[in-house]
C-alpha positions as CSV (number, residue, x, y, z in Angstrom):
1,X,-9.7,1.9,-22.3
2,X,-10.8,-0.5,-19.7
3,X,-13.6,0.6,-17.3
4,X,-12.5,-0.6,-13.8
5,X,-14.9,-0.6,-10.8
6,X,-13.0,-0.7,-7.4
7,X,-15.0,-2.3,-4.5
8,X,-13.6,-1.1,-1.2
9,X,-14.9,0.1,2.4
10,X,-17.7,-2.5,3.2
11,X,-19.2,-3.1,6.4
12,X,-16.5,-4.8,8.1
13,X,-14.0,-4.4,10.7
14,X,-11.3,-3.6,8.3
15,X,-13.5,-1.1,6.4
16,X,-10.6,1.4,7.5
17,X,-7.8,-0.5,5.6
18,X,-9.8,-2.0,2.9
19,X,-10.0,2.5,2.1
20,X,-6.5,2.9,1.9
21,X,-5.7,-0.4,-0.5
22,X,-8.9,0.7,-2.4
23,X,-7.0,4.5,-2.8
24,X,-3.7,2.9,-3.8
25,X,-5.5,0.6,-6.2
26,X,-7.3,3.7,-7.9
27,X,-4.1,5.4,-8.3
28,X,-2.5,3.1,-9.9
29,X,-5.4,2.0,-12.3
30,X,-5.1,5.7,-13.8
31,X,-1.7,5.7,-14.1
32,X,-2.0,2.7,-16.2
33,X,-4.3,4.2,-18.2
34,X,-7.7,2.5,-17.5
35,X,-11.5,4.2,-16.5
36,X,-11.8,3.9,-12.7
37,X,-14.8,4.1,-10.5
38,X,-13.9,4.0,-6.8
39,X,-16.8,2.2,-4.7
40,X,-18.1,2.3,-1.0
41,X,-19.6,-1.4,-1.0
42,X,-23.2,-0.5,0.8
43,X,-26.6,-1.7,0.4
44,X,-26.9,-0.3,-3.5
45,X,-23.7,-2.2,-4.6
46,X,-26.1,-3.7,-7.0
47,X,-28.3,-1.0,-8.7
48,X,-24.6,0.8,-8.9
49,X,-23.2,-2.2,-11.0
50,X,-25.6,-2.2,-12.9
51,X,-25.6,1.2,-13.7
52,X,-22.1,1.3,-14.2
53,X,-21.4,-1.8,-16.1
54,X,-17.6,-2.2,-15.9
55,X,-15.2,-4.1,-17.5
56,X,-13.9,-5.8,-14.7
57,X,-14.0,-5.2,-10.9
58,X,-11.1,-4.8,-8.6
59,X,-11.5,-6.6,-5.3
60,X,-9.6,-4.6,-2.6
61,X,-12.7,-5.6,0.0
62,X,-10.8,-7.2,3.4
63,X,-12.7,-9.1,5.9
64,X,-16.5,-10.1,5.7
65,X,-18.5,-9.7,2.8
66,X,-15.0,-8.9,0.8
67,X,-13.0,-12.1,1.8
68,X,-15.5,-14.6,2.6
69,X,-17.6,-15.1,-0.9
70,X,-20.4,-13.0,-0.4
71,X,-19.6,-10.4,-2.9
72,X,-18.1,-12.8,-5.5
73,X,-21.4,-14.8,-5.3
74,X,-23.0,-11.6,-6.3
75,X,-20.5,-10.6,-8.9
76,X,-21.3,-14.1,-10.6
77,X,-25.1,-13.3,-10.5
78,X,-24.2,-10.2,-12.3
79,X,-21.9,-11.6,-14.8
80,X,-18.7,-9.4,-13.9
81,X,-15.3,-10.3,-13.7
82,X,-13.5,-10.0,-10.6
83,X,-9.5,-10.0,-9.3
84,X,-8.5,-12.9,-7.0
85,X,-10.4,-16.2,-5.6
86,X,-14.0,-17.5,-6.7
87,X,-16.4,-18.3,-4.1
88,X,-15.6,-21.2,-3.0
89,X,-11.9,-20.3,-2.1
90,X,-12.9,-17.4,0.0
91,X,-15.2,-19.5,1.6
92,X,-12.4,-21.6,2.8
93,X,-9.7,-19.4,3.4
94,X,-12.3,-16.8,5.4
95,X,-13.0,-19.6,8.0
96,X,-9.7,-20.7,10.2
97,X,-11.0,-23.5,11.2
98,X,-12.5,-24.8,7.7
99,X,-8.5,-23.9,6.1
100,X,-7.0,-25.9,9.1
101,X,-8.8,-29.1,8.6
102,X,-7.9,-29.2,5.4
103,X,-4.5,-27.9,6.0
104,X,-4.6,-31.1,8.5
105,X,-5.8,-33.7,6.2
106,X,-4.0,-32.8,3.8
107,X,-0.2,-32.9,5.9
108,X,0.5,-29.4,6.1
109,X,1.4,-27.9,9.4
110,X,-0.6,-26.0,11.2
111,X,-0.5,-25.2,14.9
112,X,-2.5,-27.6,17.1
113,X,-6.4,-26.4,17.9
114,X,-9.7,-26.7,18.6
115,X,-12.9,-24.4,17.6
116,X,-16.2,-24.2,19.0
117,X,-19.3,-21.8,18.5
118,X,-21.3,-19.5,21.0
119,X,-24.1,-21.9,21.1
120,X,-21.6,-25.1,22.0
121,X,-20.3,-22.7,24.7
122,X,-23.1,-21.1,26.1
123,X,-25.7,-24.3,25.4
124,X,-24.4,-27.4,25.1
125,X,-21.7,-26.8,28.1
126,X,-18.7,-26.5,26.1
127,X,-17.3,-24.3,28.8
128,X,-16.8,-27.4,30.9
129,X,-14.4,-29.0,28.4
130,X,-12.0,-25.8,28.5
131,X,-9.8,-27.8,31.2
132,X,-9.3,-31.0,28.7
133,X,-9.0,-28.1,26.0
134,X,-6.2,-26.6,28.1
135,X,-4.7,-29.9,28.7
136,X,-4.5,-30.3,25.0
137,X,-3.3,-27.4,23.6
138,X,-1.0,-26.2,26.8
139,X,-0.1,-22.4,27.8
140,X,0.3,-19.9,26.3
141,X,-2.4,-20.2,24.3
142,X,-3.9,-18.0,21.3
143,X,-7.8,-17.4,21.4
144,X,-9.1,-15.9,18.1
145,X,-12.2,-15.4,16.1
146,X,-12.6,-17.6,13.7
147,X,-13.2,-15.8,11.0
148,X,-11.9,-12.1,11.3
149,X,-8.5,-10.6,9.4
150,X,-5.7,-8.0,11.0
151,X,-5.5,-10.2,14.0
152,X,-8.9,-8.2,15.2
153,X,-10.0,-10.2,18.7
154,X,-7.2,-11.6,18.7
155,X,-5.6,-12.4,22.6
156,X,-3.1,-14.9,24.2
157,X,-3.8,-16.6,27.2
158,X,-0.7,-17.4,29.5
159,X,-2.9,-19.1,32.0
160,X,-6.2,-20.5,32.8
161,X,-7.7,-17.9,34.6
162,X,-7.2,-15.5,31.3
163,X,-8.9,-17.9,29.2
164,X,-12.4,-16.5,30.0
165,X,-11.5,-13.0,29.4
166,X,-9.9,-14.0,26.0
167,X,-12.7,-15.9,24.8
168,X,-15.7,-13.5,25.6
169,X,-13.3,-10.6,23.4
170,X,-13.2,-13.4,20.7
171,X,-17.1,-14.1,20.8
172,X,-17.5,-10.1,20.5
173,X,-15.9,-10.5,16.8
174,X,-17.7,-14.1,15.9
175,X,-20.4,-16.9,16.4
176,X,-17.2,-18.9,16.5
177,X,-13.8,-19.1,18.3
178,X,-10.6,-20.9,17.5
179,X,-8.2,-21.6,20.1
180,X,-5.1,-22.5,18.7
181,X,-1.2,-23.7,20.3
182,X,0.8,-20.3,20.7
183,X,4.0,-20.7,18.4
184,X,6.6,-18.6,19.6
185,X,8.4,-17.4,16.7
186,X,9.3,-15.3,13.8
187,X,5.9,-13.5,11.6
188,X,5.9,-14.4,7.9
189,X,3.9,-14.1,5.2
190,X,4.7,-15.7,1.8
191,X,2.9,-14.1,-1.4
192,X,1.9,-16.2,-3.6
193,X,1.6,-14.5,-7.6
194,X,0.2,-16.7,-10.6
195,X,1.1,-19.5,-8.5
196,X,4.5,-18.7,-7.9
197,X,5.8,-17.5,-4.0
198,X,7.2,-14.4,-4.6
199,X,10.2,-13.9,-1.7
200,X,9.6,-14.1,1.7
201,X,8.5,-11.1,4.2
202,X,9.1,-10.9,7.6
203,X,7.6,-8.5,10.3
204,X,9.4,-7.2,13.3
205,X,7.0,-5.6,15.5
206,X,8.8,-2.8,17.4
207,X,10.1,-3.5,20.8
208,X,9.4,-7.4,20.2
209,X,5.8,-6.8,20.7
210,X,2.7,-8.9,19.2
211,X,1.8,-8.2,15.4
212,X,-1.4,-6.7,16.2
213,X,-3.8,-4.4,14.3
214,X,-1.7,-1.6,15.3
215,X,1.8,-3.3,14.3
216,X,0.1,-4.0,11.1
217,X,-0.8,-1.0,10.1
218,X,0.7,2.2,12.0
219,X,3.6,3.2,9.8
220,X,6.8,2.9,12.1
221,X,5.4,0.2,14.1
222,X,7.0,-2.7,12.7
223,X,9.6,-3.1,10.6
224,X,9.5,-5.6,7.4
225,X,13.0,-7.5,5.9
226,X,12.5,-8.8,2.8
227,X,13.6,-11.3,1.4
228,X,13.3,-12.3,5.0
229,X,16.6,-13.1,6.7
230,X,16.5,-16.9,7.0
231,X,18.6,-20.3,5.8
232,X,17.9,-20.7,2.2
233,X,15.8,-24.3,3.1
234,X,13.5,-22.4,5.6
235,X,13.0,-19.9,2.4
236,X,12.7,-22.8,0.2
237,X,10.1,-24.6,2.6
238,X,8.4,-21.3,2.9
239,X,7.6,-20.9,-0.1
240,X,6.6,-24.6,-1.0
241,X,4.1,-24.2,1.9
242,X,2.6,-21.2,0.5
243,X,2.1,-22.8,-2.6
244,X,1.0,-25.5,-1.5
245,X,-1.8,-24.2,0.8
246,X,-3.0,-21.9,-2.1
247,X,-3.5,-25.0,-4.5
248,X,-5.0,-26.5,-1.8
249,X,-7.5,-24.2,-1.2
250,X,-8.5,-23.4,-4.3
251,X,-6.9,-19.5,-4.5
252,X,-6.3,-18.2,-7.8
253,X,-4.5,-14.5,-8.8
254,X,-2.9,-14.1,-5.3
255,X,-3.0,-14.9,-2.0
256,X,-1.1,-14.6,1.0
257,X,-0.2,-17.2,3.2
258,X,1.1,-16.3,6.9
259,X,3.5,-18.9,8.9
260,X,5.1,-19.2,11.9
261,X,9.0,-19.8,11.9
262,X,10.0,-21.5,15.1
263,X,13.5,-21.2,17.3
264,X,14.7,-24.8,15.2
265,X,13.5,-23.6,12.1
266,X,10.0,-25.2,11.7
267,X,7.5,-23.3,10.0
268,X,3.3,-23.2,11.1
269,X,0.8,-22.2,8.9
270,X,-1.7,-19.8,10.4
271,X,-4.0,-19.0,7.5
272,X,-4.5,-17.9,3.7
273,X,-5.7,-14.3,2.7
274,X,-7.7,-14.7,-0.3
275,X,-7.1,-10.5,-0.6
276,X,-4.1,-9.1,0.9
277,X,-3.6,-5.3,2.1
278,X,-2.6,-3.3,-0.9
279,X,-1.8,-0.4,1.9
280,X,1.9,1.5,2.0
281,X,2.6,-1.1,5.0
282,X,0.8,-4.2,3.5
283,X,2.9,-7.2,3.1
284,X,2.0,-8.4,-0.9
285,X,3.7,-4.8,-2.5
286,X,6.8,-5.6,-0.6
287,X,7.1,-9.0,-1.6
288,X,6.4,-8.2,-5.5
289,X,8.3,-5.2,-5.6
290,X,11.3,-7.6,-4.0
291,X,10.9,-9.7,-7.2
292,X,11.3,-6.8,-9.5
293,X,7.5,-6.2,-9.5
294,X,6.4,-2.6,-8.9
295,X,2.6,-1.8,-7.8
296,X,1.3,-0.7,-10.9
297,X,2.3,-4.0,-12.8
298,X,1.1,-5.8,-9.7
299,X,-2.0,-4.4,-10.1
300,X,-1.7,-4.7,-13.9
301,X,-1.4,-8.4,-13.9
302,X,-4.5,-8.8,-11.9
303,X,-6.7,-6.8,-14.2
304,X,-5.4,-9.5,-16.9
305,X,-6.1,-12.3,-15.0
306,X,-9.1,-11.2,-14.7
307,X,-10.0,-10.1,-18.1
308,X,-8.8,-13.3,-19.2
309,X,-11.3,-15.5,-17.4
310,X,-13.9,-13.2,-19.4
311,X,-12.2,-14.3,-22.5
312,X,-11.9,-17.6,-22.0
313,X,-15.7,-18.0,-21.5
């Protein structure tokens, strides 16, 4: 019997969400037989690990801390296998801008952009540059934090005069914002599994509203086709994308990528989750169970993975 420790909750934003993934995980690591300690990441996550000595942890952690390397780094300290990306993926893929300039020099595309931190803004006069800035990127435009999940500070700016507004609710999330060229378009998300794209998800937020935090994760308030309804080369490019964006940054077990499909078919790349929501409405589950995957081998296969890295050493 495998002892599994399941590191959920956290300190962040999406402590909320990373609860229910964390739940679903659990369940489904004692149907499958295994040893499973559920835990609150707080400021004993070490003396706990230690006292518990698993087998192998399960990452179900979203946003900071969880996503961005910080508890990876300390899971290497402590010798314990983890699910999903190392450090040094997370620490890509948790920074927007970081994954778009390599998205950029690497071909793939990604909506036009620029990113700048508090101190440019508030000390080196960045706000002055927000007319060639506008100039640039054109209206509407989407003003984010950098390096938040769930689309949390989030806001699109149809004009000028909004920018302001839209940047101070990005600031409240991060040291740095990203504004980006608004894509108007279809939401989809491309899983990627052992380095394959598992079939592609789309989300319909009700009443053709913005996929927000609510839209995300308020059961009823989008709906999800998948396989998404699209040409079979869109599909096809899709999932190339994906893959290719996951190579690229380094992402091993799973990741999900999210795109933009435009009115002539073009697809954007937004970002890469290093660990997707494992919730009832989450976006990965559907995909997997699509390709004949249900959520207990889902979950299976990343325990492996994991266990297998130990093995290897």
């Amino acid at each position: 019997m495998t002892l599994v420790a399941v590191l959920k909750g956290g300190r962040s934003l999406e402590r909320e969400v990373s609860l229910r993934s964390g739940a679903r995980v659990e369940d489904a690591l004692k149907r499958l037989g295994h040893e499973v300690h559920g835990i609150d990441v707080d400021h004993d996550l070490v003396r706990r690990l230690r006292e518990l000595a698993p087998d192998v942890c399960f990452l179900a952690m979203h946003g900071r801390d969880g996503e961005d390397g910080t508890v990876q780094e300390l899971l290497e300290i402590l010798g314990l296998p983890y699910t999903g990306s190392g450090v040094s993926a997370c620490i890509r893929c948790s920074d927007k801008v970081l994954a778009k300039h390599h998205m950029l020099d690497a071909g793939l595309p990604t909506p036009d952009f620029v990113a700048f931190t508090e101190t440019a803004f508030k000390q080196l006069g960045a706000a002055e540059a927000l007319g060639e800035i506008e100039a640039r990127i054109g209206f509407p435009m989407v003003v984010k934090p950098a390096d938040q999940g769930s689309a949390l500070g989030l806001r699109i700016a149809h004009t000028a005069a909004e920018v302001p507004t839209a940047l101070v609710a990005a600031f409240s999330y991060s040291s740095k914002v990203l504004l980006e060229r608004h894509v108007a378009g279809r939401d989809l998300a491309v899983s990627v599994l052992d380095g394959v794209a598992l079939p592609v998800v789309e989300a319909v937020p009700e009443g053709g509203g913005a996929y927000d935090f609510d839209a995300r994760y308020e059961i009823g308030r989008s709906t999800f086709v998948c396989p998404a309804d699209l040409p079979p080369e869109v599909t096809a490019r899709a999932q190339e994308l994906a893959v290719a964006v996951h190579e690229l940054l380094g992402c091993r077990d799973v990741s999900r990528v999210d795109l933009l499909c435009d009115a002539g078919g073009g697809l954007h790349v937004l970002e890469a989750n290093v660990i997707p929501g494992l919730t009832a409405t989450s976006l990965l589950p559907q995909a997997a169970d699509a390709a004949g995957i249900d959520f207990d081998e889902l979950i299976a296969r990343l325990v492996e993975r994991a266990l297998a890295r130990t093995a290897a050493v």
